[in-house]
C-alpha positions in Angstrom: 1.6 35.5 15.7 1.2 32.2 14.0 0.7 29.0 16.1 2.4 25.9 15.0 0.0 22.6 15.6 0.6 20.1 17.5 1.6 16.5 15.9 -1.5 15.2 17.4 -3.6 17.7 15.2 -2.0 17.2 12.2 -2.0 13.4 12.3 -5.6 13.6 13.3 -6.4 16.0 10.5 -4.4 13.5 7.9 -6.6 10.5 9.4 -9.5 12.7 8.8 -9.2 12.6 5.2 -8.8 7.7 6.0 -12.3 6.9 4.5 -11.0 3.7 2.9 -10.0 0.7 4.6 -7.4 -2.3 4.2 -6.8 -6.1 4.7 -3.1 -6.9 4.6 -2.4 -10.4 3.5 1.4 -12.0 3.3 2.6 -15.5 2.2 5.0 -17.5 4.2 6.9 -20.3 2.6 8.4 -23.3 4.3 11.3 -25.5 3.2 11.6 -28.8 4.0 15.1 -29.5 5.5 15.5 -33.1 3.7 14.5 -32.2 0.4 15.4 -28.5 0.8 12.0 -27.7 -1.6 10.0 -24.1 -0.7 6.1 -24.6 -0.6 4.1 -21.8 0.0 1.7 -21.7 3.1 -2.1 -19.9 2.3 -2.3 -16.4 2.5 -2.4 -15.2 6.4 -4.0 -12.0 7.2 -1.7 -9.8 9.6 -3.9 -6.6 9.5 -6.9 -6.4 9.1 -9.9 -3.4 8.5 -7.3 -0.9 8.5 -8.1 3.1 8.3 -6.2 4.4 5.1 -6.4 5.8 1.9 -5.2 5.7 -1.6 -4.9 8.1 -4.3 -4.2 8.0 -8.1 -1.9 10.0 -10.2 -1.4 9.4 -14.1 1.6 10.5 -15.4 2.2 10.9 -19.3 4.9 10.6 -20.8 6.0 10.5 -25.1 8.6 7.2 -25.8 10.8 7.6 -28.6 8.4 6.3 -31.1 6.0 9.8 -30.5 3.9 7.6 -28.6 2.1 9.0 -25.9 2.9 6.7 -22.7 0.4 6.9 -19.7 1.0 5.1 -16.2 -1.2 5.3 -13.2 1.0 5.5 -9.8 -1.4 4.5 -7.1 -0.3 5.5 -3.4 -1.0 4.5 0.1 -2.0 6.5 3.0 -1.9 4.5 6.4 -0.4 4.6 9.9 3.0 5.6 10.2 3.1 2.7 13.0 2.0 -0.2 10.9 4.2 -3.2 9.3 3.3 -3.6 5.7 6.1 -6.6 4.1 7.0 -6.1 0.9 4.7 -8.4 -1.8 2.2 -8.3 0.9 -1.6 -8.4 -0.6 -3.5 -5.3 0.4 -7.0 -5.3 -0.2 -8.1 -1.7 -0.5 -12.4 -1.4 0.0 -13.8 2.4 -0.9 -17.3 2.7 -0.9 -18.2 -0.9 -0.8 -15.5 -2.0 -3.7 -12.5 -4.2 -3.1 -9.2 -3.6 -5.6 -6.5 -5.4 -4.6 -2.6 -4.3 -5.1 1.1 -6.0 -4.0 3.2 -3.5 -2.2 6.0 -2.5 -4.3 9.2 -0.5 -3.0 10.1 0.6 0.5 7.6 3.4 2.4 8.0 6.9 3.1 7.8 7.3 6.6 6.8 10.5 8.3 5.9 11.7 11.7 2.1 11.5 10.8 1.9 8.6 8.7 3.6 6.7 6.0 2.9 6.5 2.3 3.6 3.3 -0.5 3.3 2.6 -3.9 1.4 -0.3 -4.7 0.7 -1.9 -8.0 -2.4 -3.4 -9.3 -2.8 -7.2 -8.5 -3.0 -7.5 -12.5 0.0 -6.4 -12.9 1.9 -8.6 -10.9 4.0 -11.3 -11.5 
């Protein structure tokens, strides 16, 4: 008979696999009610040190000129639990390097964990 795991050992065996780590940073903006301008406040850290991990796919693809198109989708694993805004800064250090990436679309969340696309801070804007 085959036994079904537990949640517990599942999630624990996805967190396993967590050897990178993440500082999440979002901008708040202010408007001033007389002149009704929007200033943006400095960057405030709302998680930080985080367990997770990202991975890279590159997906190929020919345009209509025969060109060969390549794009790199870059996904993050982290705690099903945690509140990542959208545009947020997320700092991503594996083995003592920092990339950083904007969140970009809305995460899958599953029982275990959750998983976003982020885009390259290069990229941005």
């Amino acid at each position: 008979m085959v036994s079904i795991p537990s949640l517990e050992v599942v999630r624990s065996s996805i967190r396993y696999l967590w050897t990178d780590s993440m500082t999440v940073e979002v901008m708040d903006s202010t408007e001033d009610p007389d002149t009704k301008i929007t200033s943006s406040e400095p960057p405030r850290v709302v998680i930080r040190d985080a367990p997770c991990r990202i991975s890279f796919e590159t997906i190929s693809g020919a345009t209509v000129d025969r060109w060969v198109r390549r794009e790199q989708v870059v996904k993050l694993f982290c705690d099903e639990t945690l509140e990542i805004p959208v545009g947020s800064r997320i700092t991503v250090t594996r083995q003592d390097k920092s990339r950083a990436f904007y969140r970009s679309g809305e995460p899958a969340i599953y029982p275990t964990h959750q998983e976003i696309l982020l885009e390259l801070e290069d990229r941005h804007g």
